[in-house]
VOGUNU-870052 format. One record per residue (C-alpha): x, y, z; residue number from 1; residue in three letters. Coordinates in steps of 0.001 Angstrom, whole numbers, plus 524288, in hexadecimal, padded with zeros to 5 digits. Layout:
N
MARMI    c1    c2    c3 pos code
MARMI     X     Y     Z NUM  ALA
...
//
This chain:
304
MARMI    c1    c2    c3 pos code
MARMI 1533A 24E97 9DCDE   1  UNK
MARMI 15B62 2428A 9D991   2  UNK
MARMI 1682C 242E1 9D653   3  UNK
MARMI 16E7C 23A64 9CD3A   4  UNK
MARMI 17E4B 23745 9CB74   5  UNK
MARMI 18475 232B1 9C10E   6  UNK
MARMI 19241 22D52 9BF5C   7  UNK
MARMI 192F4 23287 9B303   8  UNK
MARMI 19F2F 229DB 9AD24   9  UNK
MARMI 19D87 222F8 9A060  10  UNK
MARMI 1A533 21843 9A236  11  UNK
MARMI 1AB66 212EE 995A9  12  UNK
MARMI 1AD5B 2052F 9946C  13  UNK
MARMI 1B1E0 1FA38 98A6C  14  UNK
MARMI 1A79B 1F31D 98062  15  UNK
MARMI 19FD7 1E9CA 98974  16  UNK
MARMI 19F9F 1F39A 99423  17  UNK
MARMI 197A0 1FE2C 992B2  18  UNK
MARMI 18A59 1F965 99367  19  UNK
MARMI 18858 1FAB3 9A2E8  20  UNK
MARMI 18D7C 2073E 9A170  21  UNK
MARMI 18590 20E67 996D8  22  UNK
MARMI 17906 21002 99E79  23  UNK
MARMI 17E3B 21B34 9A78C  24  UNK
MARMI 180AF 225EF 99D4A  25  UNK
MARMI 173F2 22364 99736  26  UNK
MARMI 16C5C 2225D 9A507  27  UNK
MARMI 171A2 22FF6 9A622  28  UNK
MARMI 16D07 234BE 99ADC  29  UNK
MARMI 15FA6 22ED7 99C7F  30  UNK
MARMI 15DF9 2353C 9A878  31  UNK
MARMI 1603A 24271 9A55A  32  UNK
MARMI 15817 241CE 9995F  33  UNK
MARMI 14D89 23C2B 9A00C  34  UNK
MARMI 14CC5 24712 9AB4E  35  UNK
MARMI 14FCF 23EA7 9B644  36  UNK
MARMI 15B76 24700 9B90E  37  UNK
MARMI 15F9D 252A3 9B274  38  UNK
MARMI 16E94 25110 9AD2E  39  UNK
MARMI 17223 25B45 9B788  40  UNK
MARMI 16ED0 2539C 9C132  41  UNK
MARMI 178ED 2477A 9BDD9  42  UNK
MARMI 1829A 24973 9C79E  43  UNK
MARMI 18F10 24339 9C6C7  44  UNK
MARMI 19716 24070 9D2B7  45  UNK
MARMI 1A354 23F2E 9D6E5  46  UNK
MARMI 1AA05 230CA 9D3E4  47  UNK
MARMI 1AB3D 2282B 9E32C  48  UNK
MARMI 1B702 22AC5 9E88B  49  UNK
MARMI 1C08D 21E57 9EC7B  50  UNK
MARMI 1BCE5 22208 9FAE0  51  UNK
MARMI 1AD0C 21F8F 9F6A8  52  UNK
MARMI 1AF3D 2116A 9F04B  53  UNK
MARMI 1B872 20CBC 9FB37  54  UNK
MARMI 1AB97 20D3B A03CF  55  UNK
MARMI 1A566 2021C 9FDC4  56  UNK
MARMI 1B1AF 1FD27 9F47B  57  UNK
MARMI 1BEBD 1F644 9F6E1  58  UNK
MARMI 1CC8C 1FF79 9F4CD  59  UNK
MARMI 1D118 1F6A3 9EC73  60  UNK
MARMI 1C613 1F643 9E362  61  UNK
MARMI 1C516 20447 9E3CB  62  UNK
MARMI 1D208 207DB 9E002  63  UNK
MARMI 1D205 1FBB5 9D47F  64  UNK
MARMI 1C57E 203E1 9CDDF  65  UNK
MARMI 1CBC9 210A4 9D098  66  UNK
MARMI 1D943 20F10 9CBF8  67  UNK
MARMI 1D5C1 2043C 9C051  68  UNK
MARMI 1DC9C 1F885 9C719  69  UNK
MARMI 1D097 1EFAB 9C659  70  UNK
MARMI 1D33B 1E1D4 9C21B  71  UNK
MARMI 1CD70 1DA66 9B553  72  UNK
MARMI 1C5D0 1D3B9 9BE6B  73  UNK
MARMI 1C007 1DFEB 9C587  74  UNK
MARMI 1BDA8 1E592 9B928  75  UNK
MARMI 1B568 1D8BF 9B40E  76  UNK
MARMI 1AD07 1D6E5 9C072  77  UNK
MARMI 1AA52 1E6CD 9BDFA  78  UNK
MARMI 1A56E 1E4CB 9B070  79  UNK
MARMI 1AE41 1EEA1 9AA83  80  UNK
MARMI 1BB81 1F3EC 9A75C  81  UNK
MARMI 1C18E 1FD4E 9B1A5  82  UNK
MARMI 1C50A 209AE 9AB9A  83  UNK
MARMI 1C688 217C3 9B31F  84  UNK
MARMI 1B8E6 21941 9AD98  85  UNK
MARMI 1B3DF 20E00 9B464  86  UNK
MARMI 1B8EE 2123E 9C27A  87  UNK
MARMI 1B4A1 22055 9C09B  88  UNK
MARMI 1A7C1 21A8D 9BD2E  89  UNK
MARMI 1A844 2126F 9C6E7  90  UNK
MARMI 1AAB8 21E8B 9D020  91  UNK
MARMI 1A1DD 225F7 9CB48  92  UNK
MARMI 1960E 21BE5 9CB99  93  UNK
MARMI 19809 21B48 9DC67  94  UNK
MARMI 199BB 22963 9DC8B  95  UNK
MARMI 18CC1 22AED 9D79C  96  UNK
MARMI 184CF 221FB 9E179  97  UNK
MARMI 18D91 22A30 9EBED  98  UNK
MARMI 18889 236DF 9E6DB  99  UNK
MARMI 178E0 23125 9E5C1 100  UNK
MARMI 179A8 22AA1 9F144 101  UNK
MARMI 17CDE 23885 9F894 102  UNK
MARMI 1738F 24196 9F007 103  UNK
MARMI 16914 23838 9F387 104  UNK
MARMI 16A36 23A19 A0213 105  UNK
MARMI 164DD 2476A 9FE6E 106  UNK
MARMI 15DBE 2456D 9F30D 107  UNK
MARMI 1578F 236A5 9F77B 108  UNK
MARMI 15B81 230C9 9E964 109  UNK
MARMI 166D8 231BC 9DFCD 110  UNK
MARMI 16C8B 229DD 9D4C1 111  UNK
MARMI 17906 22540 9CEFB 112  UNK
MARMI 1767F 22469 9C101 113  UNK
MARMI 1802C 217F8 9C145 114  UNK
MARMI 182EF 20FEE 9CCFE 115  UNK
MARMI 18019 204A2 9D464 116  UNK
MARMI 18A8A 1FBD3 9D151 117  UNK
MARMI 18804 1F434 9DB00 118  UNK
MARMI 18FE2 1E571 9D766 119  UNK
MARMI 19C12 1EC6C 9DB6D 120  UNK
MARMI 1A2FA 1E745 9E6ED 121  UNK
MARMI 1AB26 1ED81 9F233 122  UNK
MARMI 1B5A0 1E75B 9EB40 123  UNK
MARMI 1B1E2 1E6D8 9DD8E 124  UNK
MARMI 1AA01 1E81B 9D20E 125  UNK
MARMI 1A23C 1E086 9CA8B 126  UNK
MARMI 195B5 1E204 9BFAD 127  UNK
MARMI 198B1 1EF52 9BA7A 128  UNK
MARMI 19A95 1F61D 9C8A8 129  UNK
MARMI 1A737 1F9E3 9CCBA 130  UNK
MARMI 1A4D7 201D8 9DA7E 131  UNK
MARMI 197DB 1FFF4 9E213 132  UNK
MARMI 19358 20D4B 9E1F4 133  UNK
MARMI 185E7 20AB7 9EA07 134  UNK
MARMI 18F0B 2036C 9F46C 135  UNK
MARMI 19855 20E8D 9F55A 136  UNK
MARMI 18C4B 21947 9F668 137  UNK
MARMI 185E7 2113C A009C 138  UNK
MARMI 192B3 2117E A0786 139  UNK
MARMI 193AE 2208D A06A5 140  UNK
MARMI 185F2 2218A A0B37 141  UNK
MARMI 18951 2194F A1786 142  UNK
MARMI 192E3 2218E A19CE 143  UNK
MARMI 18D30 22EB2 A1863 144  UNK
MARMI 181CE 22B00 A216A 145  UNK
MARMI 1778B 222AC A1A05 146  UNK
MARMI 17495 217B3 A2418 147  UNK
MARMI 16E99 20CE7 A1BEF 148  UNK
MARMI 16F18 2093D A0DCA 149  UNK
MARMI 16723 200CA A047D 150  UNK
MARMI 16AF8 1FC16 9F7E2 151  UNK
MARMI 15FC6 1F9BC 9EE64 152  UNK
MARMI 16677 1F240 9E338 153  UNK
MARMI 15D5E 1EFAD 9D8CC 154  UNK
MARMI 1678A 1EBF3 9CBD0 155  UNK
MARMI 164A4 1DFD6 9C5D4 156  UNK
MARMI 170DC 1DB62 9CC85 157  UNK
MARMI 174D5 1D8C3 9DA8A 158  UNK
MARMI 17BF2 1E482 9E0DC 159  UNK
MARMI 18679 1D9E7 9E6B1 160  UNK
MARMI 19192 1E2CF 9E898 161  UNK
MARMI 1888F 1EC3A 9F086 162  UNK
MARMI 18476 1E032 9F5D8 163  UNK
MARMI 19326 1DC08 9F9A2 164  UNK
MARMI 19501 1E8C4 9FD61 165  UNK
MARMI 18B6E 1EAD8 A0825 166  UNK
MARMI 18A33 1DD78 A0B60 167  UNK
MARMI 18ECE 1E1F5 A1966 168  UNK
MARMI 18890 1ED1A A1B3D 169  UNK
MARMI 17B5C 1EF98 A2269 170  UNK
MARMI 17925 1FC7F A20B0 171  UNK
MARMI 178DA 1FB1C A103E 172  UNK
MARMI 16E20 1F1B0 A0C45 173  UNK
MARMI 16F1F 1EC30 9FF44 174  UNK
MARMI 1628C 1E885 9F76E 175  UNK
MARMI 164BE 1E20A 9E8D0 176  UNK
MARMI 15A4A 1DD82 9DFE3 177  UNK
MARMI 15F0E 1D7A0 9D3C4 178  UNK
MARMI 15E93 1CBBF 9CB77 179  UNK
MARMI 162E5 1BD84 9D1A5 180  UNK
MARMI 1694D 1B85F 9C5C7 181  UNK
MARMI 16FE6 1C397 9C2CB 182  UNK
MARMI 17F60 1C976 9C4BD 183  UNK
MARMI 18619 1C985 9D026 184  UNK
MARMI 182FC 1BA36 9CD7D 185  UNK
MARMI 18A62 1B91C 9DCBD 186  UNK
MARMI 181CE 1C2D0 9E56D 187  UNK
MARMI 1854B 1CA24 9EE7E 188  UNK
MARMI 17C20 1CB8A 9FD38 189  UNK
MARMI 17570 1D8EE 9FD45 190  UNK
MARMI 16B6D 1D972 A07EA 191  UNK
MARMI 15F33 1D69A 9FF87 192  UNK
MARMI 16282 1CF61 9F2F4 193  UNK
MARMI 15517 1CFC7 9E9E2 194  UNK
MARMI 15AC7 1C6B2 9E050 195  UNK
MARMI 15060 1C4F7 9D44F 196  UNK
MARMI 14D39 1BA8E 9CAFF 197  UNK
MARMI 14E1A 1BC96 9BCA3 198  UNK
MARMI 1456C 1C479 9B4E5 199  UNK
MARMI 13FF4 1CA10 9BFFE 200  UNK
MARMI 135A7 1D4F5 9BBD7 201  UNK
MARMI 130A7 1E1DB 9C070 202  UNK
MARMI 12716 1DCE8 9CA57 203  UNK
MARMI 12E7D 1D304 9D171 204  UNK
MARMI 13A71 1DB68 9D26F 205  UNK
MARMI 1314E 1E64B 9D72F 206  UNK
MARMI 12B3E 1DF3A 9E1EA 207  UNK
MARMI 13764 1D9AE 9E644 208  UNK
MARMI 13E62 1E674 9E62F 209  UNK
MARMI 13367 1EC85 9EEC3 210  UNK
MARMI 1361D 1E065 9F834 211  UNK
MARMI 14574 1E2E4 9F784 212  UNK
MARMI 14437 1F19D 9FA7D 213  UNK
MARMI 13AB5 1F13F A061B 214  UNK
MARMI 143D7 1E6F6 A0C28 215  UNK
MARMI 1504D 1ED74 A085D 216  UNK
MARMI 14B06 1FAAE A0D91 217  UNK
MARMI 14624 1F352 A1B06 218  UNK
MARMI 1534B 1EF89 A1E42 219  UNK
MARMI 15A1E 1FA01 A194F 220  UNK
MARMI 154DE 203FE A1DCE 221  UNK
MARMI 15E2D 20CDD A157F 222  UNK
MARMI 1626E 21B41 A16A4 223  UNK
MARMI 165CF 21885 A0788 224  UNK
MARMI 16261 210AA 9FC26 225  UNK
MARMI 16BE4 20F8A 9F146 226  UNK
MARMI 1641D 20929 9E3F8 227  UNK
MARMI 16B7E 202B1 9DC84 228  UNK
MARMI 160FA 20212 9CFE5 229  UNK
MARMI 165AF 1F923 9C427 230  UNK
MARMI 16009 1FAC3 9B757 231  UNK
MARMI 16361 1EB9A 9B3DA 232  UNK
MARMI 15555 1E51B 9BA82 233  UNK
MARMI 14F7B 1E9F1 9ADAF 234  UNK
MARMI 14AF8 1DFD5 9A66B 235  UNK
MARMI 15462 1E2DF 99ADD 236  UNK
MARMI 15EB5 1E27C 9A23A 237  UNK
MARMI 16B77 1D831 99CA7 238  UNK
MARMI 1715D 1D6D2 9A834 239  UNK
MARMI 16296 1D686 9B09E 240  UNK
MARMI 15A8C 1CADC 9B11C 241  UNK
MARMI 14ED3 1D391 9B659 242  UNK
MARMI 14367 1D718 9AF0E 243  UNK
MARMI 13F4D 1E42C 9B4A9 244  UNK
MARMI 1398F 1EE55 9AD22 245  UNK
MARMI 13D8B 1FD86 9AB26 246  UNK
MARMI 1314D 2004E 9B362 247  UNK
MARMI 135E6 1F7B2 9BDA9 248  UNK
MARMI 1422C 1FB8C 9BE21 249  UNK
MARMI 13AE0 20A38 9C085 250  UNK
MARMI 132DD 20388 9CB11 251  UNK
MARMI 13E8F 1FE70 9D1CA 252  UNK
MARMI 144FC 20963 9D1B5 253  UNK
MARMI 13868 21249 9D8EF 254  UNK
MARMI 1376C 20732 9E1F6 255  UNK
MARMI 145B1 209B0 9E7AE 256  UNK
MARMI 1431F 216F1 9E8CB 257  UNK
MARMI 136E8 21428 9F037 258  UNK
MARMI 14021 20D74 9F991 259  UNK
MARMI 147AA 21888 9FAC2 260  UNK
MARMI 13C17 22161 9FCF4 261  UNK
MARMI 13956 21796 A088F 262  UNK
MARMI 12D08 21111 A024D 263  UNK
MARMI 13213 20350 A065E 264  UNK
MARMI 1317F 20798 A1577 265  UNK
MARMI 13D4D 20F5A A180D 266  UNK
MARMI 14056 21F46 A168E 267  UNK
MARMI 144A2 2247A A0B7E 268  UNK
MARMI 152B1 22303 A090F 269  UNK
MARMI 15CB8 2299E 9FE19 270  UNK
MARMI 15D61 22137 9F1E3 271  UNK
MARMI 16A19 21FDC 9E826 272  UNK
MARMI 1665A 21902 9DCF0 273  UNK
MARMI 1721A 2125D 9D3BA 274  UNK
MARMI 16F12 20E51 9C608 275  UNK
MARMI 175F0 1FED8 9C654 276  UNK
MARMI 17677 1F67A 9B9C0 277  UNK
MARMI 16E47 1F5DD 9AD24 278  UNK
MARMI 171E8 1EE96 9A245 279  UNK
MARMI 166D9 1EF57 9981E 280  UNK
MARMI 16C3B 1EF04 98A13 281  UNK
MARMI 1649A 1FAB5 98831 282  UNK
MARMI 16AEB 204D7 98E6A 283  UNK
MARMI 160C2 20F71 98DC7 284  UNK
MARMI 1577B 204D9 995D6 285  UNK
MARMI 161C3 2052F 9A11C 286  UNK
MARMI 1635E 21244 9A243 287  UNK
MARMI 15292 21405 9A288 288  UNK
MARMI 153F9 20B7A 9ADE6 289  UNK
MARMI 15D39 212FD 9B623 290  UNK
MARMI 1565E 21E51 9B1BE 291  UNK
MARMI 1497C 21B1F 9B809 292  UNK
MARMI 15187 215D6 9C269 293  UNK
MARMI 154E7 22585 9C4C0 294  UNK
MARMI 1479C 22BFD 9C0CD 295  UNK
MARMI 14221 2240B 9CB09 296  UNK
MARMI 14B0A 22877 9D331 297  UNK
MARMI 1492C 23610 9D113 298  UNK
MARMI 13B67 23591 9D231 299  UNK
MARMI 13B5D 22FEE 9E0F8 300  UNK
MARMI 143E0 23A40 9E2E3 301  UNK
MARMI 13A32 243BC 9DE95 302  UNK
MARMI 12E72 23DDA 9E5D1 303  UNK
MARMI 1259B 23C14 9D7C5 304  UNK
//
């Protein structure tokens, strides 16, 4: 089976910041009603402990979230407010990927129902992510025994604090597909940048992703993959510039789990899949995404 974890924390914020926000409780809902997972099955885990974002994230930083000490200027780059809500979210969102990322080295694939807040920094946030929660798994991971790590970042936007963050490091490899003209407008280095021209449509992003994976998988030659999926490629997307359809978003999504199966020439590997940005007006569209994101998911998990 696949397990799914949820952090489970509305977070309530002021007029003009809810939208990014709003897709999570209805993803939930859309999931249990549609069978992928029965409501049972939501697990929520325990919040990361200071000790668990100090192994990607500066003290000072850390403490600043935690004990509500963040600057005006922290709190614009973030894109929200700080509020004991937004650290415990914030907490909770990382504790998640944790908890995934070690049920799927037993059950080969899990999900974070949030996740993948991937422009924050060692140092800092920025664009709606306060803690890096697939930089602090991978860390975990390292540590617990998993030798190498890939990074398949597939939001419409560059993953530049993962980026940043592993810049250094040879053992994580960083792969981000996303839109050239799009936020961070300065880009980070990850290790293979697939940076793609406006209006880019299903089959042009397809065949380039199937170029980006066998490459990133080649050098790689991970022990781990951590997906980092992004609703915001759709085409309806207002903060996109893509053009891909719902059903190839769905064919995206089965071809990085083909990777993970080892169909691009390595062994099959665990798989923690995080659900990134989506910023459709229509809510309900969003959520869809993410949700085929995880029926896919659960169906390469089942073999059918």
């Amino acid at each position: 089976m696949i397990a799914f974890f949820t952090d489970h924390f509305v977070l309530p914020l002021p007029d003009g910041h809810t939208f990014p926000m709003a897709k999570y409780s209805r993803l939930r809902e859309l999931v249990v009603a549609e069978g992928i997972v029965a409501s049972d099955d939501l697990r929520v885990p325990d919040a990361a402990t200071r000790d668990e974002l100090l192994l990607v994230h500066a003290p000072g930083y850390v403490d600043a979230v935690l004990e509500g000490t963040l600057g005006a200027q922290a709190q614009r780059r973030i894109g929200f407010p700080w509020s004991p809500a937004m650290a415990e979210r914030a907490r909770r969102s990382v504790g998640a990927t944790l908890a995934a990322s070690r049920e799927a080295l037993t059950s080969g694939i899990a999900a974070n129902l949030a996740g993948g807040t991937h422009h924050a920094f060692a140092d800092r946030g920025e664009g709606y992510c306060v803690f890096n929660d697939v930089a602090v798994a991978a860390r975990a991971m390292q540590a617990e025994g998993i030798g190498r790590i890939l990074v398949v970042d597939l939001d419409v936007h560059q993953g530049n604090g993962t980026a940043k963050i592993f810049e250094d490091n040879e053992r994580v490899f960083t792969l981000s597909m996303h839109a050239a003209g799009n936020f961070p407008f300065r880009k980070e280095r990850s290790d293979l940048d697939v940076e793609l021209p406006d209006g880019t449509g299903d089959e042009a992003y397809l065949a380039a992703l199937d170029v980006a994976l066998g490459t990133a998988i080649a050098r790689s030659r991970p022990g781990m993959i951590f997906y980092v999926a992004g609703a915001d490629p759709y085409e309806g997307d207002r903060l996109g510039r893509l053009k891909l359809t719902v059903e190839g978003l769905r064919a995206r999504d089965a071809r990085v789990f083909q990777a993970a199966a080892g169909t691009f020439g390595g062994s099959e590997v665990p798989c923690v899949v995080t659900m990134a940005g989506g910023y459709c007006p229509d809510v309900d569209v969003i959520a869809r995404i993410h949700a085929n994101t995880l029926r896919e998911a659960a169906t390469r998990r089942r073999g059918d």
